[in-house]
C-alpha positions as CSV (number, residue, x, y, z in Angstrom):
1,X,-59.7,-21.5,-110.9
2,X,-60.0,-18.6,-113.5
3,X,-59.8,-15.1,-112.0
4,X,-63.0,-13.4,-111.7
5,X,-62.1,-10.1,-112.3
6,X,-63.7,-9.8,-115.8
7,X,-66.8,-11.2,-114.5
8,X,-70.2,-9.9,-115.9
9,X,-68.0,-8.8,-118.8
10,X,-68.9,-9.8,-122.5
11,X,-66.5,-10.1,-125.2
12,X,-67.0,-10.5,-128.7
13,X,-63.7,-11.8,-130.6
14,X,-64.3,-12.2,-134.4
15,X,-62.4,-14.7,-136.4
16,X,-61.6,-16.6,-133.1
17,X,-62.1,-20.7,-134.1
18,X,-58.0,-20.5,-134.3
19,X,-54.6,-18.9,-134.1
20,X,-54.5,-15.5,-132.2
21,X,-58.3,-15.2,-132.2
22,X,-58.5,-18.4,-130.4
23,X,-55.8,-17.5,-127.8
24,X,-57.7,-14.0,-127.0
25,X,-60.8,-15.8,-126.3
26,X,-59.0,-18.1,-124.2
27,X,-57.6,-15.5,-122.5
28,X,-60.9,-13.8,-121.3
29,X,-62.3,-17.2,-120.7
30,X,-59.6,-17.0,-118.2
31,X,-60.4,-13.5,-116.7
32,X,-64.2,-14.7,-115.8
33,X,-66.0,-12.8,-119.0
34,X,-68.4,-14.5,-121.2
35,X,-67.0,-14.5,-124.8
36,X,-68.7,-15.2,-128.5
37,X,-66.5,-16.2,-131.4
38,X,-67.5,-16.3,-135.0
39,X,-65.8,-17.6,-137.7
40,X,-66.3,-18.8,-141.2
41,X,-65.0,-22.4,-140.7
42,X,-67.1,-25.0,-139.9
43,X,-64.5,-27.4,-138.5
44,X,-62.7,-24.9,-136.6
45,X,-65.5,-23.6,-135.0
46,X,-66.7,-27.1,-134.1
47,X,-63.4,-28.2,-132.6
48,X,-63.3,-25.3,-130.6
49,X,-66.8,-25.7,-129.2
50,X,-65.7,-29.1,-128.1
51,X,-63.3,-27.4,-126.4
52,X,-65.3,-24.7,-124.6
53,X,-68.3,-26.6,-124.1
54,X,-68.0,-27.1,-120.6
55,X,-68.7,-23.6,-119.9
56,X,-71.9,-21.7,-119.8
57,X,-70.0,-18.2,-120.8
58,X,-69.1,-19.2,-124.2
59,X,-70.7,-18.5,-127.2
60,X,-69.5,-19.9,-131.0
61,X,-70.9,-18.7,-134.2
62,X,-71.0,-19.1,-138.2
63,X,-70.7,-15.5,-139.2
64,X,-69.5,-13.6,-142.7
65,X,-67.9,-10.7,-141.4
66,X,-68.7,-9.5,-145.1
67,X,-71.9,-9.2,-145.0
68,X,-73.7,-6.3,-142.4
69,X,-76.6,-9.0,-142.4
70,X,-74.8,-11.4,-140.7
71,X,-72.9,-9.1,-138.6
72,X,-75.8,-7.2,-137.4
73,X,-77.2,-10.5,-135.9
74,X,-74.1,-11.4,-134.5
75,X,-74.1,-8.7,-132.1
76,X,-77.8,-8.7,-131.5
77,X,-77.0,-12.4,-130.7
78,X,-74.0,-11.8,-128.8
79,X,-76.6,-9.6,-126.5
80,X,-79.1,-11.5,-126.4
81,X,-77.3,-14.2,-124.5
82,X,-75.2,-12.4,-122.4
83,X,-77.1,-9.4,-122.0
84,X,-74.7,-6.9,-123.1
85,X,-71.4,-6.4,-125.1
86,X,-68.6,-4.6,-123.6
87,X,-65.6,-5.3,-125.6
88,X,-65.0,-6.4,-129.5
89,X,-61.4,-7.8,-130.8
90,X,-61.8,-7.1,-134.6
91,X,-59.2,-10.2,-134.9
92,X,-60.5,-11.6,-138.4
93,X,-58.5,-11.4,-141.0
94,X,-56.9,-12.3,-144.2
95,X,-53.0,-12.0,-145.7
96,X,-52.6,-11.0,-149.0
97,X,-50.3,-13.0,-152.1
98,X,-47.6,-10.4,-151.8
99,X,-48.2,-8.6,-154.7
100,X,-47.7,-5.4,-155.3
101,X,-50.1,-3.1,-157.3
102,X,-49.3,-3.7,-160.6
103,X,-49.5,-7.4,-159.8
104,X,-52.7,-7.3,-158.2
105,X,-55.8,-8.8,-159.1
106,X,-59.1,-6.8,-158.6
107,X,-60.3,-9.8,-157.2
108,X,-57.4,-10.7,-154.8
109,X,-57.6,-6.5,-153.8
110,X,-62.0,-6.9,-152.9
111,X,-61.4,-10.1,-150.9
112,X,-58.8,-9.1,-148.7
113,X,-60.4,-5.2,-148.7
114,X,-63.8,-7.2,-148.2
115,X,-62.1,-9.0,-145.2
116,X,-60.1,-7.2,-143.4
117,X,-61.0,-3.4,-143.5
118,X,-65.1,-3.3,-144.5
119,X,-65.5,-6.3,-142.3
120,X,-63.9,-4.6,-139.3
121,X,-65.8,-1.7,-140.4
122,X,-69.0,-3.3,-140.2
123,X,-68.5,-5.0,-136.6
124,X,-67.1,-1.8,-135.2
125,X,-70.8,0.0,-136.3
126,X,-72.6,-2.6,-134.4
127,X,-70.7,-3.1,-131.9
128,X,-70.7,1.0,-131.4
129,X,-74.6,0.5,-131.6
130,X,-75.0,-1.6,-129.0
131,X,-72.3,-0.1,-126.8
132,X,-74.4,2.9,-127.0
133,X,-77.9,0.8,-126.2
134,X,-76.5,0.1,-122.8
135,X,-75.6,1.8,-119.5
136,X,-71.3,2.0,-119.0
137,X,-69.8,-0.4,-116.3
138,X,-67.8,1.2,-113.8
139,X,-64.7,0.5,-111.8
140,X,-64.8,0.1,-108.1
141,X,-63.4,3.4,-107.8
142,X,-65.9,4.9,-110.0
143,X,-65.7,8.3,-111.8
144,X,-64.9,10.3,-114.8
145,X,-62.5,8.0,-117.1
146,X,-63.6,4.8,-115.0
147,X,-66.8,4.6,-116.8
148,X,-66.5,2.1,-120.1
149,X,-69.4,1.8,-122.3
150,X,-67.5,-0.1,-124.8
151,X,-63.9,-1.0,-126.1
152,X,-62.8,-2.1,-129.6
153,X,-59.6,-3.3,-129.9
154,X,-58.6,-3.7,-133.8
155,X,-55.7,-6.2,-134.9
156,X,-53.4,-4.3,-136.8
157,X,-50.2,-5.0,-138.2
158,X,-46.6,-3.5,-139.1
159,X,-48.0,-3.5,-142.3
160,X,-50.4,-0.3,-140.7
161,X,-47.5,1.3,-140.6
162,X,-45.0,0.0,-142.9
163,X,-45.4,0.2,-146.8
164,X,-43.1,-3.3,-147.9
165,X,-44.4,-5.7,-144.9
166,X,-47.3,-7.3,-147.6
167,X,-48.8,-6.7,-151.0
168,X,-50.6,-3.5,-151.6
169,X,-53.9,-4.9,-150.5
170,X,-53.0,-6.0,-147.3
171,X,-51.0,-2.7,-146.7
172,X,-54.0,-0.6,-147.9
173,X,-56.2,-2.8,-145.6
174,X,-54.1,-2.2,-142.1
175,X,-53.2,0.8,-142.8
176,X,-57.4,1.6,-143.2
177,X,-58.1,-0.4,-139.9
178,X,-55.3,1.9,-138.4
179,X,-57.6,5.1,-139.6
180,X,-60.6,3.9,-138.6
181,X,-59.9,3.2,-135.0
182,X,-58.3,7.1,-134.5
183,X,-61.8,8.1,-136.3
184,X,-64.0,5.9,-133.7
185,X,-61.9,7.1,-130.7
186,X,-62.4,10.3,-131.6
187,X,-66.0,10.5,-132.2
188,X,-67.2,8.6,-129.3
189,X,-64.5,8.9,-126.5
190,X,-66.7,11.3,-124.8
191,X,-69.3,8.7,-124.7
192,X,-67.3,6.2,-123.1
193,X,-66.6,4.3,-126.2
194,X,-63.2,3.7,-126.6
195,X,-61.0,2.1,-129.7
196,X,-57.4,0.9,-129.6
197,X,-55.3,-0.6,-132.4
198,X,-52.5,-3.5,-131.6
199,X,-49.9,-3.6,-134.5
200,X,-48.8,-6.8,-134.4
201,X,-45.4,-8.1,-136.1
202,X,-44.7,-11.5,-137.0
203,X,-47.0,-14.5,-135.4
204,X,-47.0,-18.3,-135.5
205,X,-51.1,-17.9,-137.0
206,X,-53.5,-19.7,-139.6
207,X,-53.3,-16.4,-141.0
208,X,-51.5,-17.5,-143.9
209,X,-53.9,-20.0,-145.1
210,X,-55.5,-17.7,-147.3
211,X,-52.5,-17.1,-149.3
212,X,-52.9,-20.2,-150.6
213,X,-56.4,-19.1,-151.5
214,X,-55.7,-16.2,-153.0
215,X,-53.2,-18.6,-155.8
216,X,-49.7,-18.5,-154.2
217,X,-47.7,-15.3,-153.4
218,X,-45.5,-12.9,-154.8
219,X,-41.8,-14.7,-154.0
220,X,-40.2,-10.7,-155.2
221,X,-42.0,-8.8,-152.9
222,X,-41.9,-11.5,-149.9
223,X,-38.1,-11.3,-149.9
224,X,-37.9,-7.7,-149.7
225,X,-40.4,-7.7,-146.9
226,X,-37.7,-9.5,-145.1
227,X,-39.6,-12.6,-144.1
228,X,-38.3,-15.0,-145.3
229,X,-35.1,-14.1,-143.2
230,X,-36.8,-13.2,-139.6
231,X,-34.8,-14.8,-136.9
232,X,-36.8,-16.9,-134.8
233,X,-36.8,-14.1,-131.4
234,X,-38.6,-12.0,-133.9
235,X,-41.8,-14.0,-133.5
236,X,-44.4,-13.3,-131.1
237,X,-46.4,-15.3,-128.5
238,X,-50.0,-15.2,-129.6
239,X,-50.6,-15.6,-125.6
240,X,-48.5,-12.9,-125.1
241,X,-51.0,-10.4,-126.8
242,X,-54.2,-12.0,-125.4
243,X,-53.0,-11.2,-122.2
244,X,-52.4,-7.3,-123.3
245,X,-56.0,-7.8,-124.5
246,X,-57.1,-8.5,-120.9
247,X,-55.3,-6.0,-119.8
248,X,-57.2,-3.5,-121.9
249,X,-60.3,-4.0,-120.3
250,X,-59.7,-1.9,-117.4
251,X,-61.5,1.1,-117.9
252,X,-59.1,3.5,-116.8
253,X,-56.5,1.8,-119.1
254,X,-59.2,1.9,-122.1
255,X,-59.6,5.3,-122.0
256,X,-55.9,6.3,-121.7
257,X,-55.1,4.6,-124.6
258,X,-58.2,5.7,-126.5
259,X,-57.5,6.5,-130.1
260,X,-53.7,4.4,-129.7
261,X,-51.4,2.6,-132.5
262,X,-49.6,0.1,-130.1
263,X,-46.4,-1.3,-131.4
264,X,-46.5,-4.5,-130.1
265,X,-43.7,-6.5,-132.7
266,X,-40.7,-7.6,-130.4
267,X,-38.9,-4.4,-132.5
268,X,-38.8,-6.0,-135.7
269,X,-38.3,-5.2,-138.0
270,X,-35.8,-3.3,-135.7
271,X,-36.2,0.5,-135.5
């Protein structure tokens, strides 16, 4: 039996038809909330509605984080059939092809800019929107900090914080997520609106699919990233984030880690 202790909770996790997106939303399947997923893939998003199916608290949808459109009427969706959104995991993302900027392709730089930082951009304005639509939920010991009107927690990277960890774009992009989740904490903490970032190190992910779409990678700038060498301890446990996701969600925890840059890499590269 799943714990209920998320229950009546709603939780939006983009790019979440596989990898780490998928584990999150297992994860708060798990706690009792009701979670959407979008995706761009059609077969992934169908094999994991098979999955899920069984469950009135899931939701799985065809969105282009790209476009505000879409995004727009993925949260007003999101809403619709739960009633409310209390928590987004910008999770979608792209890698880049390791190059560095005098490699780089204007087109390579848009689609992973496109992507990864104006498509986290985008969800975190409507999710802020419709945080702000609705009344906060309270812990049982209600008061002050207790109240949450809305989390965001944003998938980073050591590349957020590290210049050699990627390509240029994918630096420039995690880095940019990384600013805009001090800038949301900030403006709307006192609102109850609260916005953490994870920066993640290495994970066993589909992430690195769009390499290949994006023509190969850089092999130079991939060694010096250090990589290629990682020893296998280095890796993390996609389940071990979506549980610190979960943990997030307590109000009192959201807002004392409002505005945050969590490390969360197994220290590696090691400091």
């Amino acid at each position: 039996m799943p714990s209920q202790s998320l229950q009546n909770t709603t939780v939006l996790v983009t790019g979440a038809a596989g990898g780490l997106g998928k584990a999150i939303a297992s994860a708060y399947l798990d706690a009792g909330a009701n979670v959407a997923i979008c995706d761009i893939h059609d077969a992934r998003l169908a094999e994991t509605r098979s999955q899920f199916e069984g469950t009135d608290r899931f939701l799985a949808l065809k969105t282009d984080i790209t476009s505000e459109e879409a995004v727009e009427k993925l949260v007003a969706d999101c809403v619709s059939r739960f009633g409310r959104l209390d928590i987004l995991v910008n999770n979608a993302g792209m890698m880049d092809s390791f190059d560095p900027v005098g490699d780089l392709s204007q087109a390579n730089w848009d689609k992973v800019l496109g992507v990864n930082l104006t498509g986290s951009f985008l969800c975190m304005k409507h999710a802020v929107r419709a945080f702000q639509a609705q009344q906060p939920k309270s812990s049982s010991a209600s008061s002050g900090t207790d109240s949450l009107r809305g989390l965001i927690i944003q998938i980073g990277s050591n590349a957020s914080i590290m210049g050699t960890q990627s390509g240029a774009a994918y630096t420039v992009s995690k880095h940019g997520v990384a600013a805009l989740v001090k800038n949301t904490a900030g403006f709307y903490g006192d609102q109850g609106i609260y916005a953490v970032a994870l920066m993640l190190g290495v994970l066993q992910t589909n992430i690195n699919d769009g390499i290949a779409a994006l023509g190969g990678f850089n092999q130079g700038i991939y060694a010096l990233s250090g990589l290629p060498a990682r020893p296998p301890e280095a890796v993390t446990d996609t389940a071990d984030v979506a549980r610190y996701c979960v943990f997030l969600a307590d109000p009192r925890i959201a807002a004392g880690v409002n505005g945050s840059s969590i490390v969360f890499n197994k220290n590696w590269p090691r400091q």
